[in-house]
C-alpha positions in Angstrom: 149.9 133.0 211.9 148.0 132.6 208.9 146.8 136.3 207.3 142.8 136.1 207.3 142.9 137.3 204.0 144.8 134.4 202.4 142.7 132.1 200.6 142.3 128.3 201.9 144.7 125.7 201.0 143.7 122.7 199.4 144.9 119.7 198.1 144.2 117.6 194.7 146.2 113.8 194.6 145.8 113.1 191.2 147.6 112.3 187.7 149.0 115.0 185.2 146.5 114.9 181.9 149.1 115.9 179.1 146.3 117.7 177.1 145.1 119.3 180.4 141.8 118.5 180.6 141.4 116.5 183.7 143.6 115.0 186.0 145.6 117.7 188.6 145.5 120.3 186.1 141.5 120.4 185.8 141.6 120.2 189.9 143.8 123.5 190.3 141.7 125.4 187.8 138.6 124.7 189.4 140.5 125.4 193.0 141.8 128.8 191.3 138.5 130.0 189.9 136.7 129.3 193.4 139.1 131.0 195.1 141.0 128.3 196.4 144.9 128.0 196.7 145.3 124.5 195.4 148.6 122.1 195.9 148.7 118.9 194.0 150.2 115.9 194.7 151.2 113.9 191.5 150.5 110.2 191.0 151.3 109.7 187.1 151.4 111.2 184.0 149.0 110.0 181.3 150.2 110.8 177.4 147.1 111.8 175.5 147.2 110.4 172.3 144.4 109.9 169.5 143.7 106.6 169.9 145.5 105.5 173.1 146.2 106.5 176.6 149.5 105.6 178.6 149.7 105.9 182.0 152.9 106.2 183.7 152.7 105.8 187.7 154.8 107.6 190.0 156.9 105.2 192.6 154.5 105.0 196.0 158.1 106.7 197.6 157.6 110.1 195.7 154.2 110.3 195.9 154.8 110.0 200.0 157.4 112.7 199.9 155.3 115.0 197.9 152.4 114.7 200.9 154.7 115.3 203.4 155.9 118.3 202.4 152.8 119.4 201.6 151.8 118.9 204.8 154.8 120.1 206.8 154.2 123.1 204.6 150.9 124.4 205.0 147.5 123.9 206.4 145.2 121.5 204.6 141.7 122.5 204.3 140.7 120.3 202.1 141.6 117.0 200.1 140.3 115.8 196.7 141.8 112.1 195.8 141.8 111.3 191.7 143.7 108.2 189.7 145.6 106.4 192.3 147.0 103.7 189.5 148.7 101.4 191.8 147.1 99.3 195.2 150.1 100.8 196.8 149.4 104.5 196.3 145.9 103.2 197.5 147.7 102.1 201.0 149.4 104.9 201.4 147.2 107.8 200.8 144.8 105.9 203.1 147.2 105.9 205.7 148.2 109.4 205.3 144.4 110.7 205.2 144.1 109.0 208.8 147.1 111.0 210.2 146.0 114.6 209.2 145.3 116.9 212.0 141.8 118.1 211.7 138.4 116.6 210.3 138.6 118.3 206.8 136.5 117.5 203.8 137.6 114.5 201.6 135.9 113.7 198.3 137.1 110.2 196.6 136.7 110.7 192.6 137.6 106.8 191.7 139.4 107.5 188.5 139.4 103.5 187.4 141.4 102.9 185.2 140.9 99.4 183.9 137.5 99.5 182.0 135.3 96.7 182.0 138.1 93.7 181.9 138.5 92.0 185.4 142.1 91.2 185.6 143.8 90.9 189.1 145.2 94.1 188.9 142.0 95.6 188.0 139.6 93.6 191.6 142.8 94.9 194.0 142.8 98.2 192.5 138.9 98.4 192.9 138.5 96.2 196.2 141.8 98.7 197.6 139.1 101.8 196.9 136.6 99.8 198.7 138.4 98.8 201.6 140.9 101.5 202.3 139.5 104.7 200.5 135.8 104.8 200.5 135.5 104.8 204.7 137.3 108.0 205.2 135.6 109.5 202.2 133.1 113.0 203.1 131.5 111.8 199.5 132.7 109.9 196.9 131.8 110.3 193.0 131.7 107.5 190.6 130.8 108.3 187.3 128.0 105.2 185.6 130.6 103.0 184.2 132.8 103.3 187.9 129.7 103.0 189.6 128.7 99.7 187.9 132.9 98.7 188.1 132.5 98.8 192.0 129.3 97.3 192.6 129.1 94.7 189.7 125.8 95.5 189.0 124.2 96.8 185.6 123.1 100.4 186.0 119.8 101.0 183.1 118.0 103.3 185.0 117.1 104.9 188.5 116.2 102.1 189.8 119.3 100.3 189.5 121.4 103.5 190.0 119.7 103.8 193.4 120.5 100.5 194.4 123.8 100.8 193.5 124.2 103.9 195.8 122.8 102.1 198.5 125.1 99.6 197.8 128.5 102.2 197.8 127.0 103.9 201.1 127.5 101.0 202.8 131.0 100.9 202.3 131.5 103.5 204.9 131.3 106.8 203.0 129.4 109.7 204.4 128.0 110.0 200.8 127.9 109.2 197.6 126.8 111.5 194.0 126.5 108.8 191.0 127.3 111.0 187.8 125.1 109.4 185.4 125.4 112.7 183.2 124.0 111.9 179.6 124.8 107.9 180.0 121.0 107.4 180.9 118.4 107.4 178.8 116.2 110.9 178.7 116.7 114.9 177.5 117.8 115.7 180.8 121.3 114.7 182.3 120.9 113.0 185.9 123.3 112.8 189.0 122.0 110.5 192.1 123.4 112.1 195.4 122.7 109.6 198.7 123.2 111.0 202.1 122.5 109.3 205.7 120.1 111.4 205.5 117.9 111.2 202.4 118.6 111.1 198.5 117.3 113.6 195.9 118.2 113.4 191.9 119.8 116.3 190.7 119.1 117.0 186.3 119.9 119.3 184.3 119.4 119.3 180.0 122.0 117.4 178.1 124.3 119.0 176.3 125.5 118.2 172.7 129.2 119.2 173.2 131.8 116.9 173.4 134.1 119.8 175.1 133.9 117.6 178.0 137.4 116.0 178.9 137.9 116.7 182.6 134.2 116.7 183.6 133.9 114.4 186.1 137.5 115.8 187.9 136.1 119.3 187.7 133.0 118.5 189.9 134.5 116.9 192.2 137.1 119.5 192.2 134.4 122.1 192.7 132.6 119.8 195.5 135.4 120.1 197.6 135.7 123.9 197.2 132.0 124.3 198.1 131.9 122.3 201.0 135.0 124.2 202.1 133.7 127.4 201.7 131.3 126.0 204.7 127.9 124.9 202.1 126.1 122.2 203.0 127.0 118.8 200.7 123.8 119.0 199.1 124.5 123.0 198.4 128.2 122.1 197.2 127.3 119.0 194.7 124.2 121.0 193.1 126.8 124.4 192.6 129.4 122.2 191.3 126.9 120.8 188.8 126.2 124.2 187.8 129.8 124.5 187.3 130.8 121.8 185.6 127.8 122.7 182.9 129.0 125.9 182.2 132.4 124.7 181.5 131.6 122.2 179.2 129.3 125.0 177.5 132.1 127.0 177.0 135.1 124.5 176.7 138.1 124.0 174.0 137.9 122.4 171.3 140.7 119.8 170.3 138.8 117.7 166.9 135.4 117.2 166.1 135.1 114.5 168.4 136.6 115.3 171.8 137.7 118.8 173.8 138.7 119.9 177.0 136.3 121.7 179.9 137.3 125.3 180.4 136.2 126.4 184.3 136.8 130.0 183.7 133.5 130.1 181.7 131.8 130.3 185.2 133.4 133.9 185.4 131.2 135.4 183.1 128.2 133.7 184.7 128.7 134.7 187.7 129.5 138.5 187.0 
């Protein structure tokens, strides 16, 4: 029997960022700072490099073995899903989400990896997060440029950001938060969340850092930890807004043009 005092187990599938700044390692940092015991399952390593980023996949079989120990192991209360590089991981963590034992909280960050060019690889990998992902999603968090990836449609404004969540809703998510951060035009840097229920715009100021390498895998991180702390989704993306703010406030700076979110900044504001 678990001891009552043991913090909840969650889970992060997602690839190792060599610098550290998203990916897995951004996932169990934000897990560890909300009090969270978090496992990771690993998908692929991505090299950092100045001017380039290689990503190497894990074979489908390893990622598979890694989930089932990690299930056999302990019990899940919560799953965060980040790159998946290859339609076959796709397949199979969709597969393996349908099999787990209890209705648990399951937040979709579609880490796409393929920019703007529309190769084959690039529709399955997309049309596989459609089709197999997105349904068993509790909300699902495109940033702009994934948002507009997945919807083919130009997003200028919240107008067209708001279609386009309409548009990912009906995929069969329970919800959706569009990260627009400081892609659209204003001071103030604007997330669209869409429920079943309603919709509300969520802003904050822009920041001028560029200490923000593992933003986007942060919140997601931390929406997962909020919702299974028992908030409300709507509670859970605003706190994890708040979080991922003051960790690019405080992050690490690698060069004068990029640097790495640091979630134990939220420590000191929360002492």
């Amino acid at each position: 029997m678990q001891n009552k005092n043991q913090p909840a187990v969650v889970l992060t599938i997602a690839g190792a960022d060599s610098l550290s700044g998203g990916g897995l390692q951004a996932d169990l940092a934000t897990f560890n700072e909300l009090k969270l015991y978090g496992l990771a399952t690993v998908t692929s390593i991505a090299a950092v490099q100045p001017d380039n980023l290689k990503i190497t996949p894990l074979p489908a079989t390893l990622v598979q073995d890694q989930l089932q120990s990690q299930q056999a192991a302990f019990q899940l209360r919560g799953v965060k899903i980040g790159l998946l590089p290859t339609v076959e991981q796709v397949e199979l963590v969709a597969t393996w989400i349908k099999q787990l034992p209890e209705k648990i909280p399951v937040v979709v960050d579609p880490v796409l990896v393929f920019k703007e060019a529309q190769t084959d690889a690039a529709v399955g990998l997309r049309d596989a997060y459609l089709r197999e992902l997105f349904p068993l999603a509790t909300i699902i968090t495109p940033n702009l440029t994934e948002a507009m990836q997945l919807t083919g449609q130009a997003l200028v404004n919240e107008q067209t950001v708001a279609r386009a969540g309409q548009a990912l809703l009906q995929t069969g998510t329970q919800s959706v938060v569009i990260k627009g951060g400081h892609r659209l035009a204003g001071p103030m840097a604007k997330d669209y969340l869409l429920t079943q229920d309603g919709n509300q715009w969520l802003t904050s100021p822009k920041l001028t850092s560029n200490n923000n390498n593992g933003a986007g895998c942060t919140f997601s991180a931390a929406i997962l930890s909020y919702l299974v702390q028992g908030n409300s989704l709507e509670t859970a993306v605003a706190q994890a807004k708040t979080f991922v703010q003051h960790a690019i406030e405080a992050g690490l700076t690698i060069n004068e043009q990029q640097g790495n979110v640091w979630q134990g900044a939220n420590r000191e504001y929360s002492s």
